[in-house]
SEFI-838004 format. One record per residue (C-alpha): x, y, z. Coordinates in steps of 0.02 Angstrom, whole numbers, plus 50000, padded with zeros to 5 digits. Each point is the difference from the previous one (the first is absolute). Layout:
<rs>
XYZ/...
</rs>
This chain:
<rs>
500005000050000/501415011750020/500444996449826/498185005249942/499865018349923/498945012350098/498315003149941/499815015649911/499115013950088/498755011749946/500565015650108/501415007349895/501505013150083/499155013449886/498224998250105/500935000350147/500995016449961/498175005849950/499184996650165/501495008750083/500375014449899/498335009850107/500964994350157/501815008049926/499045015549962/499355001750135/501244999750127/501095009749859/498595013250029/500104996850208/501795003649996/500055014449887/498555009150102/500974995250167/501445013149935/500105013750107/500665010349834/498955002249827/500264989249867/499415001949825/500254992549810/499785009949841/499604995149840/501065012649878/499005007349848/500935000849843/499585010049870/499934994849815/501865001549972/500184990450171/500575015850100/499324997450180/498785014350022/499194996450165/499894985650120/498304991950087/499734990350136/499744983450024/500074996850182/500245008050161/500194991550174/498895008250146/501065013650051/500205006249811/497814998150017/500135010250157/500905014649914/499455000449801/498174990250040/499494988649848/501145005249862/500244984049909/499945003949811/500205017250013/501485011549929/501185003650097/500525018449905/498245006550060/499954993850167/501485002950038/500755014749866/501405004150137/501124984249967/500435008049836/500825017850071/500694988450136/500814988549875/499064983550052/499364999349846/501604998649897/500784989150144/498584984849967/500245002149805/501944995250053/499504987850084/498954991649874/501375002949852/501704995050101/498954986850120/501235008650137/499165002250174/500155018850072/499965003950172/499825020050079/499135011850115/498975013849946/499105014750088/498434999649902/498865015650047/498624997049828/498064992850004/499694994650196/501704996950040/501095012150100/501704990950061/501404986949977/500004983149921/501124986849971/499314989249822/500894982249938/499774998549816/500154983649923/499484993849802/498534990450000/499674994049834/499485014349892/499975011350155/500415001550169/499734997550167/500435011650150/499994999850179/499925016650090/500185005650182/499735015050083/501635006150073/499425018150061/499934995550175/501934992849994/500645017049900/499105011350100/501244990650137/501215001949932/499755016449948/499875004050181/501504990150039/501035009649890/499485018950059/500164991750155/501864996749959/500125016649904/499515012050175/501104984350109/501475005249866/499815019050023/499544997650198/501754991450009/500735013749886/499825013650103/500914991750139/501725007550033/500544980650069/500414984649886/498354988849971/500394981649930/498634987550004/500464980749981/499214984249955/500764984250085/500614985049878/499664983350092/500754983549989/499074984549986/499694997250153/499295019050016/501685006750100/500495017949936/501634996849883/499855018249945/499265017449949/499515008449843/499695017449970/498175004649974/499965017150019/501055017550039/499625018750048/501215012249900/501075000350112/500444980549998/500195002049824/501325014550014/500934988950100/499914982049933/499335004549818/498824988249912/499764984150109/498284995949980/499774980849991/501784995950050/500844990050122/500415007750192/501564989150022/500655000949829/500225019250034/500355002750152/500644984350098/500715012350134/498124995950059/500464983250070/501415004050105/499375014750096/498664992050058/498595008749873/499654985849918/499174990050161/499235013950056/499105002549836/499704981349987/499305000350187/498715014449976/499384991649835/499934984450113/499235008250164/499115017249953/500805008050138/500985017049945/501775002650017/500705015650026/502125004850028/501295011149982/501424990249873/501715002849946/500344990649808/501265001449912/499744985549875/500045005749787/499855019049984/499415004250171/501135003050145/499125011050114/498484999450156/498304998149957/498354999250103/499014983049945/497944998050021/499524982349917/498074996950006/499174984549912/498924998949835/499024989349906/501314986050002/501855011050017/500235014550092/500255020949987/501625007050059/499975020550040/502125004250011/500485016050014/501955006349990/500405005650182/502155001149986/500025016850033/498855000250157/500984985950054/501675009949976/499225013750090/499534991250147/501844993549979/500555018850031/498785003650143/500564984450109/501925006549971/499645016850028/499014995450142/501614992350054/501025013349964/498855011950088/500074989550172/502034998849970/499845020049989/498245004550118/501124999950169/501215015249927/498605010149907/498724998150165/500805011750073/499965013949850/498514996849948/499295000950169/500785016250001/499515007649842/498204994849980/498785016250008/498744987150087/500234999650191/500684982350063/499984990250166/499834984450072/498944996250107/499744988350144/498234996650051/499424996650189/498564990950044/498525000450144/499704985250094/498774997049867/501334999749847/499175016849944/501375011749951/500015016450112/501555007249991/501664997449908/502055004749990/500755012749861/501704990449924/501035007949875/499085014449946/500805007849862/500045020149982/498735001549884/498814993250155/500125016950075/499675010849851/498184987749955/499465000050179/500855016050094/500824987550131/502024999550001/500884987750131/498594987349995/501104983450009/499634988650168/498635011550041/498024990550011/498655008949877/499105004850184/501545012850004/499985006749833/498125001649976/499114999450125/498305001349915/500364986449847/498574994149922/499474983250040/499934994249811/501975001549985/500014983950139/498834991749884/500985001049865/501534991950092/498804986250075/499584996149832/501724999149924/500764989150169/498534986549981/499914998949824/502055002449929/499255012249876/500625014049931/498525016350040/499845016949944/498975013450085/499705016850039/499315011050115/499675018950092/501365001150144/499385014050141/501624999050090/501025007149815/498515007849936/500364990849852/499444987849871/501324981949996/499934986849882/500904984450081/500644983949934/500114986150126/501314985249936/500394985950140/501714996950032/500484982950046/499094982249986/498354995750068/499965006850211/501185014649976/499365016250058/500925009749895/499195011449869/500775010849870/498925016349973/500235012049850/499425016650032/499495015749878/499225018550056/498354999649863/499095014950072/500275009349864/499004986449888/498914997050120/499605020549997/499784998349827/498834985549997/499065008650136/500065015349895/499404990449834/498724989350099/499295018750053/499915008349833/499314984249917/498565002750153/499945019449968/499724996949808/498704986250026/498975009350111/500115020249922/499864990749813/498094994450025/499625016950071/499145012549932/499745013050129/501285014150009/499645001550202/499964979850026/501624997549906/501005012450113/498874993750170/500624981849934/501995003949951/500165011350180/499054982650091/501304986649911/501525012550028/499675005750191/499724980550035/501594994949910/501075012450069/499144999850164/499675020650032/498685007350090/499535012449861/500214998249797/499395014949906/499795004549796/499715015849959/499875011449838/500725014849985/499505015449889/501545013350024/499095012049893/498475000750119/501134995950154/499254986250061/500044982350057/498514988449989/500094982550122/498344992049985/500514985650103/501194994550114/500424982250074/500354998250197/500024986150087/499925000050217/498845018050076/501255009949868/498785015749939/499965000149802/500565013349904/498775005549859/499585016649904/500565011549909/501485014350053/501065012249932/501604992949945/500945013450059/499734994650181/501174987749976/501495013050026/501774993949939/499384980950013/498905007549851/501455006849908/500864986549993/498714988549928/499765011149861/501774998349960/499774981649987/500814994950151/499444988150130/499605005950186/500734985050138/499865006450176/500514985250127/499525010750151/499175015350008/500575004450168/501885001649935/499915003749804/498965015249992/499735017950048/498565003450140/498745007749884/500184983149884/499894987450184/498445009850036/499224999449847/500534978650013/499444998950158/498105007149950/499754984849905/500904986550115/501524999849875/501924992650065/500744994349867/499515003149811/500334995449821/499305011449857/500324996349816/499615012549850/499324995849840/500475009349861/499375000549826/500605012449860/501105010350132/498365001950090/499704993250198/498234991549949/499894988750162/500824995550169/499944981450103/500534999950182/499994987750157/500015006050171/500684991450162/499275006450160/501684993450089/501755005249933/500434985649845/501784998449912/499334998949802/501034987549888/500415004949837/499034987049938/498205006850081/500315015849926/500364991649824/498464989550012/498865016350047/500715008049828/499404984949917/498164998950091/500105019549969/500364997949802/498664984849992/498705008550110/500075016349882/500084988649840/498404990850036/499085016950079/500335006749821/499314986149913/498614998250127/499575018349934/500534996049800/498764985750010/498555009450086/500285014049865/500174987249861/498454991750055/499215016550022/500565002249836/499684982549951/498165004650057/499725017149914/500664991949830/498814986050024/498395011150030/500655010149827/500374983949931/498344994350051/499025013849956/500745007349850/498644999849843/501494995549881/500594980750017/501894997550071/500944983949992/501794997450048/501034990149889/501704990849995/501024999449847/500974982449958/501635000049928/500914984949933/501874995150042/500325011349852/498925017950048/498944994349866/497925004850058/499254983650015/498465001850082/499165010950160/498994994350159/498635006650085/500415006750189/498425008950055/498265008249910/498705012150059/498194996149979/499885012449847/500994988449913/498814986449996/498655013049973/501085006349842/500224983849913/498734990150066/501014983650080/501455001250140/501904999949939/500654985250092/501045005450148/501714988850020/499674995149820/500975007449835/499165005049868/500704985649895/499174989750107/498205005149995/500285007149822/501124990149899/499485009049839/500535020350062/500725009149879/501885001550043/499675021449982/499524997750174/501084991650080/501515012549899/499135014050062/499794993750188/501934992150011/500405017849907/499365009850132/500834990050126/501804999849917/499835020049938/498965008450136/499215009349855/498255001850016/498714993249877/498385005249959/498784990349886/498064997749927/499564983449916/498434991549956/499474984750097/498804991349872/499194986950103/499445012850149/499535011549843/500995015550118/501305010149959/501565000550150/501245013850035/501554991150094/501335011950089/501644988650052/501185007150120/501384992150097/499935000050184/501825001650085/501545005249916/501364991549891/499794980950011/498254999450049/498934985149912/498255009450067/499075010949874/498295005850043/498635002749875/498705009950006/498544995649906/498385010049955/498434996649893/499965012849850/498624992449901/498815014450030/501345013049940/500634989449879/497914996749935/499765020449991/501655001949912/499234986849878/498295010149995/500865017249975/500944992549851/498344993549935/499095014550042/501145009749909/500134989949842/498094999150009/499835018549989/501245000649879/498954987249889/498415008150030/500395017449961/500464993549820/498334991149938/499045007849871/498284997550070/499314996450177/499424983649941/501804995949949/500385007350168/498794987950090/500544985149902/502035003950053/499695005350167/499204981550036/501194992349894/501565006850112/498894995150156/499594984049958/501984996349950/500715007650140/499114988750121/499674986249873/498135000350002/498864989749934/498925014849948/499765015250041/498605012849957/499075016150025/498245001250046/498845015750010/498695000250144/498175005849936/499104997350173/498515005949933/499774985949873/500734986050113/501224999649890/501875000149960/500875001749832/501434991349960/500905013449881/501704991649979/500734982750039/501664990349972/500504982250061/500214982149952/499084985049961/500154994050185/498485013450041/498735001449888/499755018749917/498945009350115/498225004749936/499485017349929/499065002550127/499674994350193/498494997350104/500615011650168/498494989350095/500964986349978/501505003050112/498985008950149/501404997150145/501495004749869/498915016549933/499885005850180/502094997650056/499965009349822/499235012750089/501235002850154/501514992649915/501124990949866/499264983350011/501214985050004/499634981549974/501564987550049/498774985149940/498175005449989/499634983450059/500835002950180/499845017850012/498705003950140/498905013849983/499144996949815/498394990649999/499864984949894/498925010249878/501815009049981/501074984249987/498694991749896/500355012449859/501895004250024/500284981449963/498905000449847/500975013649927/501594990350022/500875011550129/500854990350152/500995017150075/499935016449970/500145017750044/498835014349945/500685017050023/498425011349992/499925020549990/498365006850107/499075017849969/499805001350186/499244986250109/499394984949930/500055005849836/501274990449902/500115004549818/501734992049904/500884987650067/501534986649909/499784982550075/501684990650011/499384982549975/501014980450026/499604983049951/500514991150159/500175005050178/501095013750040/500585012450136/500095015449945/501355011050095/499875018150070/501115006849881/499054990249852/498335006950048/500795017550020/500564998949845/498364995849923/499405015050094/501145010349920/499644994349828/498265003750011/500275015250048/501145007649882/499394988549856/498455008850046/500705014849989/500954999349846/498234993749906/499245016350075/501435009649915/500034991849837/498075001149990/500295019250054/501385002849861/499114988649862/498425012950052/500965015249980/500884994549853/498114997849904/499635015750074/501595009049918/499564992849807/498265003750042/500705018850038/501084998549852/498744995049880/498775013850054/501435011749980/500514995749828/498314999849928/499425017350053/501855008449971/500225007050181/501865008750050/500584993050156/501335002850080/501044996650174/501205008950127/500844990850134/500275013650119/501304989050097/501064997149836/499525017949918/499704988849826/498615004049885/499074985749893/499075002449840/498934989649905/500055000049809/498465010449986/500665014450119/501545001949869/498885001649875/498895012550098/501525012950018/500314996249797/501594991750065/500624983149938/499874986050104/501554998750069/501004988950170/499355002350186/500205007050106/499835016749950/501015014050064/498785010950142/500535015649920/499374993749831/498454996450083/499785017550086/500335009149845/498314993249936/498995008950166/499295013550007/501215015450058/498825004150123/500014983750102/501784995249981/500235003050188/498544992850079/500544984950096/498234991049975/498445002749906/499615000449843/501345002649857/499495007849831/500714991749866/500305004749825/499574992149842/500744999349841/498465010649970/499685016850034/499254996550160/500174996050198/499484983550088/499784996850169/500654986750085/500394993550180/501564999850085/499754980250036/500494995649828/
</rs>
């Protein structure tokens, strides 16, 4: 049977590979999708000459799904256009030509991605496939790590020491064979050059045998810091550095730093300390001669309590006498010397005896009446009861502190004052307590009224103050003296002056006395003096220090009084400043670093200002600021001002308040001064009637030329109407009688409608009657109160909105000719615009009266003229003013004379009157004729 075929089967190894191909697949599918990165295959498209044009996809695991969703089949150009700028694109056509795999990162910031990737690109068949992971997190690390490195670098940098950071090297058993450089601060670089990455031991093996080496090894090893002071003088070194290892990661940091020459120094102390305590025993003795400072020693004795109370002068060296006043001091207890020493001097010593530390300290001594400064030094070991003391006199510092602590009081108190009388009551308080008198007095003094003024005195004790006011001269020669400048100092009264001067002291409790003058400009102006009601011997120094409180008591007096007259001042320019009807602001000019006029800032306004232009300038603020858009004439003008001193004057226009401004710029202070003041002042009324005088004046002008009064009518609207851009304008003639008005003549534009030949009066009741009283004026006839909605009703239907009507009256409540001013929209008419309407009317009125007057008189004349010709008449004319004689044609031909020029000479004329009435001044004249006859005519002409 073992020889027997086997039986063929019907289950063939291709239906097996069936059956588990689904099972392949999907665990294929299972382990792509368990991939943490995205992987994807494309399918490249080829165009018709085979040139891949695109790719699409043919698979993507679940993270791929995650990011691009279902994208199977689709292109890969318009999902994802950004691979081609990127150069992905190009990189999987390489791929699928060469069949060589490419590996890179990218930092992809196109479509929904924003950050770094790393992408595997292998050829899979006729495309690829890639695997990509996001890598962002990891290069933001180390990003991070390497500014962290950078600012570690230039942290190191700065150090003035040598920085050098190791790594160890380990063996295989993990023991430290070595060190590597990892990283150095400049100054490890200056000295060892480029060693990054190389071996400790190579070199510098110096390391090993002193002793670095194991130390380094044993803080890598331990973490415990080693710190030391080392001598090397292995390769280039030979010198004494300071060593700080502390350990890293896995190595360690070493800090050196180059100490030879402190070393060497310290080298030259210890052997000049030597030297010194070879020499101290033969220069003791000088020096403890020489010194300025007193010396002694000192032995201390003790109370059964070990409290020092007492102690021995030793060796006190000259200089002892001249600090303290005491000569011949040595053996001799402190109990001798001074027998009222202050208690904090034993202190001192206790202090230095229990503790073997040097103390300095100072103090008031009553017994020398003087200030000491003593340093206390013990002399022997621990027990000894010796004490060296150093002595110095500091009085004189000590009068100066005092002296400086007093002023600095004296200023801080008189420099929040105010009050002329508090600041001298205040100065005479600090100085009579400092100085400890019974009696400090400041006085003024006016020589040229003789008198001296003390309105208030500090005493102290049941001393009487001295206050008023007394003639100067009373003080005698004391007096003279002070006016030359010199200072009184009387120590006792009883024994330094005459008996007239003790009694005159002795009226006022006075011993002893210190009086200093002030003087300003040659001129005694005030005088400060103490009194002492027991004799007192005055230092130098108190008289000094009452010259100073003199000079600072004056100084803040007069500013006490500049101030109160400044802010009287200060006051009286406010209430002008305040009240003024012209606006004020006060300006300061900006310069740049060149003098070039940059810009100026508003210091201070008055309320006219905002009145003026109708808004605040912004205090604190330049104009730049609020108006970025001034024009830079301003700001030249104000800097100007400021730089010249040269006054300025100007009028402009301000178009958006629709006023006219007159601006006067001066500069306040002299040379140097940045303040200019301006002066501001609303000229649009002056500046409107200088407008309306031109007008009215070209409006006569135009008038006086037309050739008929309707012309005349027709221009004077015309110029109305244009000068305050009406929409129409028009005259109307009252006929109260017929409750009616006639519109004569109209102009205007198509926004109002032409105006009716005639008007229905009835129909505007409430504007007829203001007619009456007054030039009636409509802002907006729909908000004007006062007209009845009969009158509103038919304003609006004739297509007015504003208007003014300027009407002439015969008496009361008779109006008769009017001209009606008339707008499309709302409007407010102005004072000077309705005056000016006024004024129109009235001489437009006028000038039609004339014109009708002269056309009348000039009908008349040919009227006269044609009479005259037909019926042959001789006229003739003599101006009596002139004395010249006018003929007409006719009266030549009368007198047989040919008509000849006028005028005609009066002699010429009397030859043709009768002899007989030659001389009468009036009557009749008879005239001869050609004929042989007499006519008689009147002397009128």
């Amino acid at each position: 049977m073992n020889n027997m075929p086997p039986k063929a089967s019907s289950y063939s190894a291709g239906d097996q590979w069936a059956d588990e191909l689904p099972e392949i697949q999907k665990l294929l599918r299972a382990t792509l999708d368990a991939s943490m990165d995205m992987i994807q295959v494309f399918q490249a498209i080829r165009n018709e000459q085979g040139h891949i044009i695109d790719f699409t996809w043919l698979l993507n695991n679940h993270a791929a799904e995650k990011v691009y969703g279902d994208v199977v089949g689709k292109s890969l150009l318009q999902r994802q256009p950004g691979v081609v700028e990127e150069g992905i694109f190009e990189i999987f056509k390489q791929v699928v030509d060469t069949g060589e795999p490419q590996h890179y990162e990218k930092h992809y910031v196109h479509e929904q991605f924003n950050g770094w990737f790393h992408q595997s690109v292998v050829k899979l068949n006729d495309g690829v496939a890639t695997t990509t992971a996001n890598i962002t997190s990891r290069k933001t690390a180390e990003q991070q790590l390497q500014q962290s490195r950078a600012f570690l670098q230039s942290v190191i940098d700065s150090s003035l020491d040598i920085i050098q950071v190791f790594k160890a090297v380990r063996g295989e058993a993990g023991q430290i064979l070595d060190f590597v450089w990892v990283m150095n601060n400049q100054k490890a670089v200056a000295q060892n050059g480029e060693v990054i990455g190389k071996s400790l031991l190579e070199l510098n093996p110096g390391v090993v045998q002193a002793g670095i080496f194991d130390h380094m090894v044993e803080v890598a090893q331990t973490g415990v810091a080693y710190e030391h002071e080392q001598y090397y003088n292995h390769e280039q070194f030979d010198g004494w550095f300071y060593l700080a290892l502390v350990k890293t990661d896995d190595g360690v940091a070493m800090t050196t730093r180059d100490i030879s020459r402190q070393k060497r120094a310290e080298g030259e102390v210890l052997r000049l300390k030597e030297e010194i305590a070879r020499k101290a025993t033969d220069k003791y003795r000088i020096l403890f001669e020489t010194i300025d400072e007193g010396f002694c020693v000192q032995e201390l004795l003790f109370d059964q309590h070990g409290e020092v109370d007492d102690l021995i002068y030793h060796e006190a060296n000259q200089a002892f006498e001249r600090h303290t006043g005491f000569a011949d001091i040595n053996g001799k207890r402190a109990s001798e010397v001074f027998p009222h020493i202050e208690p904090n001097w034993f202190g001192a010593l206790q202090r230095v005896y229990q503790t073997g530390v040097a103390q300095r300290t100072e103090g008031y001594n009553v017994d020398t009446q003087r200030w000491l400064t003593a340093h206390y030094s013990p002399v022997g070991g621990a027990g000894s009861p010796f004490i060296a003391a150093v002595f110095q006199d500091i009085t004189e510092r000590k009068r100066r502190e005092q002296q400086q602590a007093y002023l600095l009081d004296l200023n801080d108190v008189l420099r929040s004052m105010a009050d002329p009388i508090a600041i001298q009551r205040a100065a005479m308080r600090i100085l009579g307590e400092h100085l400890g008198v019974d009696r400090a007095i400041y006085a003024e003094v006016n020589l040229d009224e003789d008198w001296f003024d003390a309105t208030d005195t500090y005493t102290r004790k049941s001393v009487q103050p001295v206050t008023g006011r007394f003639p100067f001269t009373a003080f005698g020669p004391a007096g003279e003296l002070l006016k030359k400048g010199e200072s009184l100092v009387i120590d006792d009264v009883r024994t330094e002056v005459d008996e007239d001067a003790q009694k005159a002291f002795y009226s006022i409790d006075v011993l002893a006395v210190v009086a200093v003058p002030l003087v300003k400009n040659g001129k005694l102006v005030a005088d400060l003096s103490v009194h002492q009601t027991t004799p007192r011997h005055w230092q130098d120094h108190e008289v000094g220090l009452l010259q100073e409180t003199a000079e600072r008591t004056w100084a803040a007096v007069e500013r006490a009084k500049a101030e109160a007259a400044l802010r009287e001042s200060e006051e009286k320019f406010r209430t002008v400043f305040q009240s003024i009807d012209e606006g004020v602001s006060t300006l300061e000019a900006i310069f740049d670093e060149e003098g070039k006029a940059v810009d100026y800032r508003y210091l201070e306004n008055n309320p006219v200002v905002k009145t003026i232009f109708g808004f605040e300038w912004p205090v604190g603020k330049t104009v730049r600021e609020f108006l970025p858009t001034v024009e830079p004439y301003w700001i030249e003008t104000i800097c100007g001002v400021a730089r010249t001193g040269e006054r300025v004057r100007t009028e402009y226009p301000v178009e958006s308040l629709q006023r006219w401004i007159s601006a006067h710029f001066s500069r306040i202070g002299g040379e140097g001064s940045r303040q200019v003041v301006a002066v501001y002042e609303d000229i649009t009324e002056r500046k409107a009637r200088e407008r309306q005088q031109t007008f009215l004046l070209r409006f006569s002008d135009s008038l006086r030329i037309q050739p008929n009064p309707d012309a005349l009518a027709n221009r004077a609207l015309q110029l109305l109407a244009e000068q305050l851009e009406l929409d129409r304008c028009y005259i109307g003639v009252y006929q109260p009688a017929q409750d009616r008005a006639d519109i004569t003549h109209q102009v205007g534009n198509t926004r109002v409608p032409p105006m009716p030949d005639t008007i229905c009066l009835s129909d505007f009741p409430q504007a007829l009657r203001i007619s009456f009283e007054r030039t009636l004026v409509i802002d907006d006839f729909s908000q004007t109160e006062g007209l009845s909605d009969t009158d509103k009703r038919n304003i609006g239907t004739l297509g007015l909105r504003a208007l003014v009507a300027a009407t002439l009256r015969k008496g009361e409540n008779n109006p008769y000719w009017a001209i009606v001013a008339v707008s499309a929209v709302p409007r407010r008419w102005t004072p000077n615009e309705i005056q000016l309407i006024e004024e129109v009317t009235e001489r437009t009125w006028a000038a039609l009266e004339r014109a009708r007057v002269e056309e009348a008189m000039q009908e008349s004349e040919k009227r006269l003229r044609l009479v005259i010709e037909a019926t042959e008449l001789a006229t003739w004319e003599w101006n009596l003013e002139t004395n010249q004689v006018y003929w007409n044609e006719q009266h030549f031909k009368l007198f047989g004379m040919t008509p000849g020029p006028n005028p005609v000479s009066p002699d010429d004329f009397m030859r043709h009157v009768h002899p007989h009435e030659r001389s009468l001044p009036s009557g009749a004249f008879m005239i001869r004729s050609s004929v042989p006859c007499w006519k008689t005519v009147p002397n009128a002409g």
